[in-house]
DRENDO-1510 file (C-alpha; in Angstrom, 1 decimal, always signed):
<recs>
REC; n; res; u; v; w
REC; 1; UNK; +41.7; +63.4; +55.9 .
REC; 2; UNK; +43.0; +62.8; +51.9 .
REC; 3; UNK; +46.8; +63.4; +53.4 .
REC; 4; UNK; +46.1; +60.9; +56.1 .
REC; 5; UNK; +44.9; +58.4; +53.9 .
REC; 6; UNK; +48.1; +59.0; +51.4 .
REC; 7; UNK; +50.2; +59.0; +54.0 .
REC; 8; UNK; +48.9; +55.4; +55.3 .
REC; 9; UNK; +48.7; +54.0; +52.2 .
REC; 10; UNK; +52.5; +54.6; +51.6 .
REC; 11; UNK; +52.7; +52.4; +55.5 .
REC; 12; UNK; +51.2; +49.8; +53.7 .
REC; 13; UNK; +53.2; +50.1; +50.9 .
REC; 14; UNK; +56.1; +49.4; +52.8 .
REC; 15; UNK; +55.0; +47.0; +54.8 .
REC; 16; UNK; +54.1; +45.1; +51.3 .
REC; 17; UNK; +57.0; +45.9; +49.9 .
REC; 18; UNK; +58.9; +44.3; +53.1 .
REC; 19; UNK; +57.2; +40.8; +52.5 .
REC; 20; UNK; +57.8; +40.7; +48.8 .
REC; 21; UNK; +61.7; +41.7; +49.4 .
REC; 22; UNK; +62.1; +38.7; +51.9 .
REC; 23; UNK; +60.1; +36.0; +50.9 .
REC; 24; UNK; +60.4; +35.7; +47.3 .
REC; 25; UNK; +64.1; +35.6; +47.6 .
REC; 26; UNK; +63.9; +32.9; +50.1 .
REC; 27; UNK; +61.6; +31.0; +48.6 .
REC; 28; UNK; +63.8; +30.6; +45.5 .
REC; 29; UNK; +66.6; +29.8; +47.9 .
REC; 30; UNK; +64.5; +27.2; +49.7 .
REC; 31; UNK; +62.2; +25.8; +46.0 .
REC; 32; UNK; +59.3; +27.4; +48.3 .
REC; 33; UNK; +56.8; +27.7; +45.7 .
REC; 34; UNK; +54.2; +28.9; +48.0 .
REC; 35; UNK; +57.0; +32.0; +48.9 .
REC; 36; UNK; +57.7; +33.0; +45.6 .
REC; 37; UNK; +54.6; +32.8; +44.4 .
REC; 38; UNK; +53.9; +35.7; +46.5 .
REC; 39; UNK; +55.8; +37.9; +44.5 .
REC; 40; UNK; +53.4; +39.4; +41.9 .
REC; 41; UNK; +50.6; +39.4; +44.1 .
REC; 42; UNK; +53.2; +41.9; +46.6 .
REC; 43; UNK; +53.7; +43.9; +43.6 .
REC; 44; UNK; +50.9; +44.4; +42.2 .
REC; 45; UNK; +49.4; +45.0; +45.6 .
REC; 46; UNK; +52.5; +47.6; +46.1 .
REC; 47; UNK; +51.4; +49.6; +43.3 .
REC; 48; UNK; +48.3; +50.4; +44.2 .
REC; 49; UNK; +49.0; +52.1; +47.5 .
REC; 50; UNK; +51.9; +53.5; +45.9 .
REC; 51; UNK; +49.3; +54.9; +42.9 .
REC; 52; UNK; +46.5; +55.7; +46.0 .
REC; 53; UNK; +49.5; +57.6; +48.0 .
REC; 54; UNK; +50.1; +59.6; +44.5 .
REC; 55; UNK; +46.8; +60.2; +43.8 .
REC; 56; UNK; +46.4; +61.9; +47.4 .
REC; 57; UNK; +49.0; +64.3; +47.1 .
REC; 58; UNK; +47.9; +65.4; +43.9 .
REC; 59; UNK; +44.6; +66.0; +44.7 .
REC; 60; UNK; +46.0; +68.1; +47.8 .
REC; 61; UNK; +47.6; +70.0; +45.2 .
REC; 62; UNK; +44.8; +70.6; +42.8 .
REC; 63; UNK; +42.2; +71.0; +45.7 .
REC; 64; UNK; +45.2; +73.7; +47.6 .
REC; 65; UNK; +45.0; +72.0; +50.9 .
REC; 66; UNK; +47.3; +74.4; +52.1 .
REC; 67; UNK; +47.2; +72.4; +55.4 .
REC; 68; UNK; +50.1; +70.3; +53.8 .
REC; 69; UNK; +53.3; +71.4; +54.2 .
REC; 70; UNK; +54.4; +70.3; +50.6 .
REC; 71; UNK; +51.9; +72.3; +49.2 .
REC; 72; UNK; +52.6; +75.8; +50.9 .
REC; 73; UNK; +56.2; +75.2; +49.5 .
REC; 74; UNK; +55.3; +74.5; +45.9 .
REC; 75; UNK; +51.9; +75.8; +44.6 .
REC; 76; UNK; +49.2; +78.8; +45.3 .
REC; 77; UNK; +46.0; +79.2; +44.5 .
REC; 78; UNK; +46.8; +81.2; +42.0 .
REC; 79; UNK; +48.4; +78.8; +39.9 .
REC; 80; UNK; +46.2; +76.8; +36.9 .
REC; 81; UNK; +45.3; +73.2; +37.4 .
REC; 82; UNK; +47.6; +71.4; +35.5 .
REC; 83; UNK; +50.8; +73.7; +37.1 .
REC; 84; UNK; +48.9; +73.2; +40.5 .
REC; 85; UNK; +48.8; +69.1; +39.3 .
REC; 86; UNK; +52.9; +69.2; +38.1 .
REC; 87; UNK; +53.6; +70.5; +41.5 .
REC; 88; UNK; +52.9; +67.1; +43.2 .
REC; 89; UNK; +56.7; +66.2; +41.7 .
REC; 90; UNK; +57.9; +69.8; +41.7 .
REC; 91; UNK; +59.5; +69.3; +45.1 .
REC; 92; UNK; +62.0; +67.0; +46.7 .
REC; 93; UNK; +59.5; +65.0; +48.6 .
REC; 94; UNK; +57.1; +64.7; +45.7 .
REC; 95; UNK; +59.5; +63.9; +43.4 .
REC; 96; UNK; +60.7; +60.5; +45.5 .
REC; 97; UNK; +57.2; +59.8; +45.6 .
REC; 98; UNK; +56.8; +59.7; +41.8 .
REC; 99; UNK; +60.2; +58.0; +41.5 .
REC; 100; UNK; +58.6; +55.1; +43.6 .
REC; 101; UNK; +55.2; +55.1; +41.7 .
REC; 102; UNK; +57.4; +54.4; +38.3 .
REC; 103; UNK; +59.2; +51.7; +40.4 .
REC; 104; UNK; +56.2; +49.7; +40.9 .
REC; 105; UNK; +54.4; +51.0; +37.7 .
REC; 106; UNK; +57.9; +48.6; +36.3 .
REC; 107; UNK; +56.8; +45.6; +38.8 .
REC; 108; UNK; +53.9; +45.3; +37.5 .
REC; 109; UNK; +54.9; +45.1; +33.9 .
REC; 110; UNK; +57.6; +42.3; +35.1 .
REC; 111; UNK; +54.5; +40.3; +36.9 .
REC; 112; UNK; +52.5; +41.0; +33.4 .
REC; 113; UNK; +55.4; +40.0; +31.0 .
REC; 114; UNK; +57.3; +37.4; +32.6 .
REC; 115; UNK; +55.5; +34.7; +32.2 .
REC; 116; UNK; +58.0; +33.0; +30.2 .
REC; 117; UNK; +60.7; +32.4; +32.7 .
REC; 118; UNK; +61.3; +30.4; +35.3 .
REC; 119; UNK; +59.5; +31.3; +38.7 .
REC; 120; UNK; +62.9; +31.1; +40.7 .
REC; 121; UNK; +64.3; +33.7; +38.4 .
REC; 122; UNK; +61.0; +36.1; +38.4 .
REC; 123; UNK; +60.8; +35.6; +42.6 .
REC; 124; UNK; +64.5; +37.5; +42.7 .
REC; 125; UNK; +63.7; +40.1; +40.2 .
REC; 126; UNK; +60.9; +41.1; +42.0 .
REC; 127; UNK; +62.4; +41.0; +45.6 .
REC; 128; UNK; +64.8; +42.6; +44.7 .
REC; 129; UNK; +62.9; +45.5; +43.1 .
REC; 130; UNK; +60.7; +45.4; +46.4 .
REC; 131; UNK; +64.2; +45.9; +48.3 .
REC; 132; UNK; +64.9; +49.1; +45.9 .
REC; 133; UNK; +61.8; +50.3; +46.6 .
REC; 134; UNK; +61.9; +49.5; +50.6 .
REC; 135; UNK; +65.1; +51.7; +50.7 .
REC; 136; UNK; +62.8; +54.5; +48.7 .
REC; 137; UNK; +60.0; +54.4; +50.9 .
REC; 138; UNK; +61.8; +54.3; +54.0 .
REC; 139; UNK; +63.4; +57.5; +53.4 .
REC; 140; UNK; +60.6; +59.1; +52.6 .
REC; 141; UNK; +58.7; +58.2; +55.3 .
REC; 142; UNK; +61.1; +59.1; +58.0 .
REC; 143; UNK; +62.9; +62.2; +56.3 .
REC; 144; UNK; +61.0; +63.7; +53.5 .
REC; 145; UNK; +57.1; +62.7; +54.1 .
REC; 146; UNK; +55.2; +64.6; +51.5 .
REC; 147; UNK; +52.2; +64.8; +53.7 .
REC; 148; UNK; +53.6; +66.4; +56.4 .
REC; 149; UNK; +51.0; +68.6; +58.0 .
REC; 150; UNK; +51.0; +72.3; +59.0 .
REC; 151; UNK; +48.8; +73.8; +61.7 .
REC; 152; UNK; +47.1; +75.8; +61.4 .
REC; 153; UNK; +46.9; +76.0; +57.7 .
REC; 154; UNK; +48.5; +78.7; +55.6 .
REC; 155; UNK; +46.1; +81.6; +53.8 .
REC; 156; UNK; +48.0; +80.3; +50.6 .
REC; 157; UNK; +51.1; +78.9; +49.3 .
REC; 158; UNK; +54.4; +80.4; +48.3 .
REC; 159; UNK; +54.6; +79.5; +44.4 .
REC; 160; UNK; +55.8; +76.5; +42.3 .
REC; 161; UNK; +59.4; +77.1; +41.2 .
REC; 162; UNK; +59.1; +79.5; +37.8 .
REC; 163; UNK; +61.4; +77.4; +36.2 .
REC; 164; UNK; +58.9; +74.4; +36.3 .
REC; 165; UNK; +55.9; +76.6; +35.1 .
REC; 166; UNK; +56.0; +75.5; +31.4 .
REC; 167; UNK; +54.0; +72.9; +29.8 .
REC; 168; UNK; +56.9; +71.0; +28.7 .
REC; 169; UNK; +57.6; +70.4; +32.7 .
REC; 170; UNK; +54.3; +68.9; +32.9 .
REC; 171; UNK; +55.1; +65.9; +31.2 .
REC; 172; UNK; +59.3; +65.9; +30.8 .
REC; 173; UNK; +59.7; +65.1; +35.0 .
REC; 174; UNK; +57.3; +61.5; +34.3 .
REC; 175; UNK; +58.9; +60.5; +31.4 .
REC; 176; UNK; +62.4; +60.8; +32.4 .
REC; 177; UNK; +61.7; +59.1; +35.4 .
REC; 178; UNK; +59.9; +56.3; +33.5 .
REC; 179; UNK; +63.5; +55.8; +31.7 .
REC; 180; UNK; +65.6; +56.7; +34.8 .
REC; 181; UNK; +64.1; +54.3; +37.3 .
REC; 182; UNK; +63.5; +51.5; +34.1 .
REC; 183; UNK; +67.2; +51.0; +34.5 .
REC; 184; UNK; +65.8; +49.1; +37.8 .
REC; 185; UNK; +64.5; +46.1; +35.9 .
REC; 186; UNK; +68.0; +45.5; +33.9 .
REC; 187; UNK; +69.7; +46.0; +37.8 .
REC; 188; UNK; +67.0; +43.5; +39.1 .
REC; 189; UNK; +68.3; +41.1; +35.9 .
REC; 190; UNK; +71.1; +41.0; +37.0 .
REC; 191; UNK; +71.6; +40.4; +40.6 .
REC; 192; UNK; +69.0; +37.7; +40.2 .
REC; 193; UNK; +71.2; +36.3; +38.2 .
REC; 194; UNK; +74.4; +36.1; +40.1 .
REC; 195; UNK; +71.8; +34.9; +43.5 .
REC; 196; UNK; +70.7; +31.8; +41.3 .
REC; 197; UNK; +74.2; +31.6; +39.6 .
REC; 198; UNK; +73.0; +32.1; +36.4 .
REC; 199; UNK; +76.1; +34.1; +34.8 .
REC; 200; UNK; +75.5; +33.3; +31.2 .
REC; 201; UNK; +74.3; +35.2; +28.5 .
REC; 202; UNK; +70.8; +34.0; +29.3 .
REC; 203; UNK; +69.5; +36.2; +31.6 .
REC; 204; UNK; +70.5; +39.3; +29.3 .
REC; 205; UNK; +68.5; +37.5; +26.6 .
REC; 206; UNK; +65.4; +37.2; +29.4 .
REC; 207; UNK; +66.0; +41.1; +30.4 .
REC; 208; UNK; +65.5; +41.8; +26.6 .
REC; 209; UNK; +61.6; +41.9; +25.8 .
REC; 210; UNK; +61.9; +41.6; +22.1 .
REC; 211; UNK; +63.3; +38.0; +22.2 .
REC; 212; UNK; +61.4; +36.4; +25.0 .
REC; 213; UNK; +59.7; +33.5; +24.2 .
REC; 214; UNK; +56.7; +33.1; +25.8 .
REC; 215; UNK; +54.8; +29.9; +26.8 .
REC; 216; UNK; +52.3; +29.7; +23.7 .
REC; 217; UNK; +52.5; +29.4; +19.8 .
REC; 218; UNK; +55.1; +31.3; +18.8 .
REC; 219; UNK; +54.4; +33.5; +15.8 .
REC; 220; UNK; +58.6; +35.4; +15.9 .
REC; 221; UNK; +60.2; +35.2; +12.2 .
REC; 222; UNK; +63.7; +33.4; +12.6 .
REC; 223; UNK; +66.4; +34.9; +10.3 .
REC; 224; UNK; +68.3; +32.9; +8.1 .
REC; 225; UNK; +71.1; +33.0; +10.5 .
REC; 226; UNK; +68.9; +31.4; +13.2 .
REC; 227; UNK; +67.9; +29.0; +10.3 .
REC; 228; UNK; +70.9; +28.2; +8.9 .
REC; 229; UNK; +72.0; +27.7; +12.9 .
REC; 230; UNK; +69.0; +25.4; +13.9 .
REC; 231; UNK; +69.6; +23.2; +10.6 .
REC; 232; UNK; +73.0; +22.3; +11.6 .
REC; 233; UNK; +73.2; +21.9; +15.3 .
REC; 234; UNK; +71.9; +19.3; +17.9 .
REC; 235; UNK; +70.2; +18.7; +21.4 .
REC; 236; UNK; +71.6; +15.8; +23.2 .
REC; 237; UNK; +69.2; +15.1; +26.5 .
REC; 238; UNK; +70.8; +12.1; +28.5 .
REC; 239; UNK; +68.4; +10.4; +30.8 .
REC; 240; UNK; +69.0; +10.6; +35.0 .
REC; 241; UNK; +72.2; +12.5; +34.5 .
REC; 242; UNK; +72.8; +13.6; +38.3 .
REC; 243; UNK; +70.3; +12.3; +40.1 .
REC; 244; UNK; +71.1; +11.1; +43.4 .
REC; 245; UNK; +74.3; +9.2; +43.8 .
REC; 246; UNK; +73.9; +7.8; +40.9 .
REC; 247; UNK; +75.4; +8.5; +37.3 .
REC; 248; UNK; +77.0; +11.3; +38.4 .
REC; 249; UNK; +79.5; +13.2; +35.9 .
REC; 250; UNK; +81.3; +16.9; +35.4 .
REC; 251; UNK; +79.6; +18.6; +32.6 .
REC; 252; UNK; +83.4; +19.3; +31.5 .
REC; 253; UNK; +84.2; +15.8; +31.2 .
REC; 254; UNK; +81.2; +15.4; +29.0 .
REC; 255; UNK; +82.0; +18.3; +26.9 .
REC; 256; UNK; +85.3; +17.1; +26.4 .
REC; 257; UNK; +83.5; +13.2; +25.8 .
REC; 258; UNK; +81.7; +15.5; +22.9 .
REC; 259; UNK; +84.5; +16.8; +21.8 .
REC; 260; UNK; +86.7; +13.7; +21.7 .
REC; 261; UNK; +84.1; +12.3; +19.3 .
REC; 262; UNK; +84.6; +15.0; +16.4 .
REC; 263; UNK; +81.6; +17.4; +17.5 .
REC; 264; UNK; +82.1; +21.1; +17.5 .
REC; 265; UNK; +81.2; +24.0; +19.6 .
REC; 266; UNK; +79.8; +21.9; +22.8 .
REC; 267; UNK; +77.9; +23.7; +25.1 .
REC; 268; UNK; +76.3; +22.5; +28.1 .
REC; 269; UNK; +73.4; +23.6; +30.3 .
REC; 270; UNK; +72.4; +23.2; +34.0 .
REC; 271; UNK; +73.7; +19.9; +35.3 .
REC; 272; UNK; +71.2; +17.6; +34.0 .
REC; 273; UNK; +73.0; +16.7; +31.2 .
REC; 274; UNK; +71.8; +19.0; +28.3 .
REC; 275; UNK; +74.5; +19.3; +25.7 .
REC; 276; UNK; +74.4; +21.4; +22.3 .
REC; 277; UNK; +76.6; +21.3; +19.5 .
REC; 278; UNK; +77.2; +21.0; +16.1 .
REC; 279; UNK; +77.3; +17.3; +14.6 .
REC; 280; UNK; +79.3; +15.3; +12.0 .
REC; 281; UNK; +76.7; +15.0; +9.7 .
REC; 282; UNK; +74.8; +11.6; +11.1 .
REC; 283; UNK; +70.8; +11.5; +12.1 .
REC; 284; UNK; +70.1; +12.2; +15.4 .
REC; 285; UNK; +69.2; +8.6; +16.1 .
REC; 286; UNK; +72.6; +7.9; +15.0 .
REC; 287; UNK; +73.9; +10.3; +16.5 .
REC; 288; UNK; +72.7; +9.5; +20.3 .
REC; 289; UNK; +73.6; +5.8; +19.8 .
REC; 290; UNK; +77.1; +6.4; +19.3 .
REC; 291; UNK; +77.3; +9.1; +22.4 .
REC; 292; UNK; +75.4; +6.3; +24.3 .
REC; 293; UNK; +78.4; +3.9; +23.1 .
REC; 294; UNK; +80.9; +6.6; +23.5 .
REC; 295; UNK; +79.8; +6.7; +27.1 .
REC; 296; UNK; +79.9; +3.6; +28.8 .
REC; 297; UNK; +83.2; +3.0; +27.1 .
REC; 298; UNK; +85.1; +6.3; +28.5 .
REC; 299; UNK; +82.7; +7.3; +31.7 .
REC; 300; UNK; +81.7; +4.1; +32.3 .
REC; 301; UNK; +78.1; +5.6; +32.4 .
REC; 302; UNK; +75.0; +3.9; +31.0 .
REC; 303; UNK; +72.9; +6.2; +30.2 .
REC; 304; UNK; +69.9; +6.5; +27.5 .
REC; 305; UNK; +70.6; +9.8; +25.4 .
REC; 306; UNK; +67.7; +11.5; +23.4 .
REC; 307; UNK; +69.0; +13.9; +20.4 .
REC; 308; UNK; +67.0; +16.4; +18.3 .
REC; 309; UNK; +68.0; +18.7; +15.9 .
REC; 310; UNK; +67.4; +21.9; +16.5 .
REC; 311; UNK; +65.0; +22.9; +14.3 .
REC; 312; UNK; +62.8; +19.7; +15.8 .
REC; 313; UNK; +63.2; +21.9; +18.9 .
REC; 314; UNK; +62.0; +25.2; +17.5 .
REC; 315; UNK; +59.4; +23.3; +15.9 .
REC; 316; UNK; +57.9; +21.7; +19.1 .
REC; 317; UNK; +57.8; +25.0; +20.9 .
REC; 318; UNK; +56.2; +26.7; +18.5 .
REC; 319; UNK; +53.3; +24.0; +18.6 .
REC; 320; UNK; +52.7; +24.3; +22.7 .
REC; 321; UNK; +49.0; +23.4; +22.6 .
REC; 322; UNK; +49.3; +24.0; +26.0 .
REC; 323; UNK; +50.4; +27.8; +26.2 .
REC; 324; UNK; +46.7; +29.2; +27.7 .
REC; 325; UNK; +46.8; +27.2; +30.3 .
REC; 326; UNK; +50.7; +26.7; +31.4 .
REC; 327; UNK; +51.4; +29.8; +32.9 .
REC; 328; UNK; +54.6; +28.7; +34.7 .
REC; 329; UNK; +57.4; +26.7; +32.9 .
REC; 330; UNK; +58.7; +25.2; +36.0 .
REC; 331; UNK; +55.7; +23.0; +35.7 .
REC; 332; UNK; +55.2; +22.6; +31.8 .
REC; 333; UNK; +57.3; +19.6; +31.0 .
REC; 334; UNK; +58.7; +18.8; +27.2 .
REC; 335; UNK; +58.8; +14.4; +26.9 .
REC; 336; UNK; +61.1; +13.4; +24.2 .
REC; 337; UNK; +60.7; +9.8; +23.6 .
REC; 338; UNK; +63.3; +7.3; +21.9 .
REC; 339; UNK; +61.2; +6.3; +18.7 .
REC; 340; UNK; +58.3; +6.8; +17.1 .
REC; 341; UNK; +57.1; +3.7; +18.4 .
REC; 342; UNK; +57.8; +5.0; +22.0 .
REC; 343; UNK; +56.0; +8.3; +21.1 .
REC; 344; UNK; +52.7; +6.8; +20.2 .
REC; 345; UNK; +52.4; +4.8; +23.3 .
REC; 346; UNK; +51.3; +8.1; +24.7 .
REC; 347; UNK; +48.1; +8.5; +22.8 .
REC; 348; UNK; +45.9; +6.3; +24.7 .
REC; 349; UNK; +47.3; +8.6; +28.0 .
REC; 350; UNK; +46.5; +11.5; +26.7 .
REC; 351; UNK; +42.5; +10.0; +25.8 .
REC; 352; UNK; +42.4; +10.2; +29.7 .
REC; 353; UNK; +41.1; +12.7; +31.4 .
REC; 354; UNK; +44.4; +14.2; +34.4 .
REC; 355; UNK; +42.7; +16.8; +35.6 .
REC; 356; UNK; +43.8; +19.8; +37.3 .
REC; 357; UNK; +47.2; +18.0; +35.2 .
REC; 358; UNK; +47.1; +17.7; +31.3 .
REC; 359; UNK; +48.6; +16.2; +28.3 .
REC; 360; UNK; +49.3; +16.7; +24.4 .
REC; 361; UNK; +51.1; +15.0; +22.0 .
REC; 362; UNK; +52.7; +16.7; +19.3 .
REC; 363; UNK; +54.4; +15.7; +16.6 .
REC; 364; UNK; +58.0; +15.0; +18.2 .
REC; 365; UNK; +57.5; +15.4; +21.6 .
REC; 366; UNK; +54.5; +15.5; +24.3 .
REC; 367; UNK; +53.7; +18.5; +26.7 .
REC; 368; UNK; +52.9; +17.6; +30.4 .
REC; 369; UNK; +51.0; +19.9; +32.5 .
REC; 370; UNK; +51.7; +19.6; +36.3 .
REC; 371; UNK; +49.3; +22.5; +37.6 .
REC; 372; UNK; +50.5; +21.2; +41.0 .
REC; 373; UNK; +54.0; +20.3; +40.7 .
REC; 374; UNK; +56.0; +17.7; +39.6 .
REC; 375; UNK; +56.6; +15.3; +42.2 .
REC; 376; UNK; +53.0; +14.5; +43.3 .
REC; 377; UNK; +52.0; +14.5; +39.5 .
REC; 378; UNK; +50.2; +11.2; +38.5 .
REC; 379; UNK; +50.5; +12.4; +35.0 .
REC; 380; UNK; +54.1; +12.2; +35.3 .
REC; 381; UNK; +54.4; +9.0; +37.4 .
REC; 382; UNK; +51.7; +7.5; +34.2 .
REC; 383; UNK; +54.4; +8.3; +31.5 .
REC; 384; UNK; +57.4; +7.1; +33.3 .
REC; 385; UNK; +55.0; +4.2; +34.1 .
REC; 386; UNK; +54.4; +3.7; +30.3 .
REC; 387; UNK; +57.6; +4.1; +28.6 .
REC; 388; UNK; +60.1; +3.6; +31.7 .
REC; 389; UNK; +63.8; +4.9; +30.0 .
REC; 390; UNK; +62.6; +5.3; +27.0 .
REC; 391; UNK; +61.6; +8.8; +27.2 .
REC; 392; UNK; +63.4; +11.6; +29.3 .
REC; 393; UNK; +61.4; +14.9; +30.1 .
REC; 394; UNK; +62.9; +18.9; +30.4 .
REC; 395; UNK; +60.8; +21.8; +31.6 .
REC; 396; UNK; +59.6; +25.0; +29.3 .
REC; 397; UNK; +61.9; +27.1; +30.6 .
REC; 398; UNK; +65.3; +24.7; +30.3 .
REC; 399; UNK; +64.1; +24.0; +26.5 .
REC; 400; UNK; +63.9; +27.5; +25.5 .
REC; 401; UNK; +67.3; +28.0; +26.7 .
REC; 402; UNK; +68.9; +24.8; +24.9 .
REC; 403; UNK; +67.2; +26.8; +21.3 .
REC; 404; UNK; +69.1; +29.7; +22.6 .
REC; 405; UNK; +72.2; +28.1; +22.5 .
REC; 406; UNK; +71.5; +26.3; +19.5 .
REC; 407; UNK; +70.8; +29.4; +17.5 .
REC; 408; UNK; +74.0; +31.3; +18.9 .
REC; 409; UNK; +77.4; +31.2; +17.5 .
REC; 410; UNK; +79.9; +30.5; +20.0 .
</recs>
């Protein structure tokens, strides 16, 4: 019965692993949000019939059901426990299956870490983990099941290879594999990134779990580098950049507009209109009214443009009052206003009660949470309302990637 139940557990594995390989990826293709936010629910779900499909074999092993094929080849009754235990990935077939139980041990510490990036970009990684592990399971279950049954049982088994009856074999097979099939999560990195076209540096900074930037105070010490960086370089954000028909412009024409105006290493990001670069020594203020000049008289494009330094960046993430309850930064939305006078017409809003929505006002710019999206958001609708085009409004995740320019060198 225990083999039965392993071996239906891995079915349902696959047949989980199917939908969270197809419909994540889709949904990021589409901006399903209901599809990709299947994704850590089908992994996490995958790793427990993975784990339940493990913990059958190896109690077939321990308990010498020698009614399983697997465990006539690989173990006696003779054997102690824990070599008896070490058989379950002593053998071809038992091996695969802890291969695949590290695969989705690493899907689950993706769905448990990831918070911080975009849902589009964690839908991928996961899928196409899931797709890894369809390929995995699929070969087990037609051409090397580990619960394969022999009737009528065998007396006892053969014997575990000698060469993995040492205690050191008892714990080197998991661990390599943990490091081995690891390499999964930098492969799933990566070929998310070239399906959402994303071929910058900053998806290798997202694969790297040491400089992610979650969606809560930040406690990370900044070098002086970073310092020294953030003190001298600036955020431009200009307002309805590419939206519609309308205002439409090449981010290299801007650069170049940038460039033309004595302003070093310009970088752009997305196609929203998010430049970073190093100034000429004026305020910001300054600074986006003579861009603002600079582009009606060269693009012929009127367009409000919004400039913070990047420390005023750093700063305002690091103050996210909303981080416990913003869990994706698709939906956690940064307003940067055009004064201060603009900025404290949003303290009566946020008095107001915008339930399941919310807002804060920091000290430069305001957080908006949309728990449901942002196009049916009344909170968002209420700001635009109150300040019309003097404030302009970039998600959690885009933010966090302008800082990571801004602290680079080019």
């Amino acid at each position: 019965m225990i083999p039965e139940l392993g071996q239906f557990a891995l079915i349902i594995a696959l047949c989980v692993a199917l939908v969270q390989g197809v419909l994540p990826i889709v949904g990021a293709a589409r901006g399903d949000v209901a599809w990709m936010n299947v994704a850590r629910p089908a992994a996490q779900g995958q790793f427990v019939f993975v784990a339940i499909a493990f913990g059958c074999l190896a109690y077939s092993f321990v308990a010498n059901d020698f009614s399983v094929l697997n465990v006539v080849n690989n173990s006696n009754s003779s054997l102690p426990w824990y070599y008896r235990f070490a058989a379950t990935w002593g053998s071809h077939e038992g091996s695969l299956l802890l291969w695949v139980l590290m695969l989705t041990t690493w899907m689950v510490a993706v769905t448990l870490f990831s918070r911080h990036l975009p849902l589009e970009m964690v839908s991928r990684i996961l899928g196409v983990m899931a797709l890894i592990s369809v390929g995995f399971l699929l070969f087990m279950l037609l051409t090397s099941n580990p619960f394969e049954r022999l009737l009528p049982a065998a007396p006892d088994g053969r014997d575990l290879n000698p060469l993995l009856q040492d205690p050191g074999m008892v714990i080197h097979p998991p661990m390599l594999y943990m490091g081995y099939v690891g390499f999964s999560v930098a492969f799933a990195f990566a070929v998310a990134a070239l399906l959402g076209g994303q071929l910058d540096a900053t998806w290798a900074r997202w694969s790297r779990p040491t400089s992610s930037r979650l969606p809560k105070r930040s406690s990370r010490s900044r070098s002086p580098a970073d310092t020294r960086m953030a003190a001298t370089r600036q955020i431009a954000l200009l307002r309805g950049i590419n939206v519609g028909r309308a205002k439409r412009v090449a981010m290299a024409d801007l650069r170049a507009l940038f460039e033309s105006l004595g302003y070093r290493e310009v970088r752009t990001l997305l196609n929203s209109g998010n430049v970073v670069f190093t100034p000429s020594g004026k305020s910001p203020a300054a600074t986006g009214a003579r861009i603002e000049k600079a582009l009606v008289s060269e693009l012929d494009l009127v367009s409000r443009v919004f400039v913070l330094d990047a420390a005023e960046l750093a700063a305002a993430i690091a103050e996210n009052p909303l981080g416990k309850i913003a869990h994706d930064p698709s939906r956690l939305l940064l307003a940067v206003t055009a004064t201060v006078a603009d900025h404290a017409k949003l303290g009566p809003l946020a008095k107001q009660v915008w339930k399941p929505d919310a807002l804060a006002v920091g000290k430069r710019v305001a957080y908006l949470w949309c728990a449901d999206g942002l196009i049916a958001s009344k909170l968002v609708q209420a700001v635009n309302r109150a300040l019309g085009d003097a404030v302009t409004m970039r998600n959690w995740a885009t933010m966090n990637k302008l800082l990571a320019l801004a602290q680079q060198a080019k």
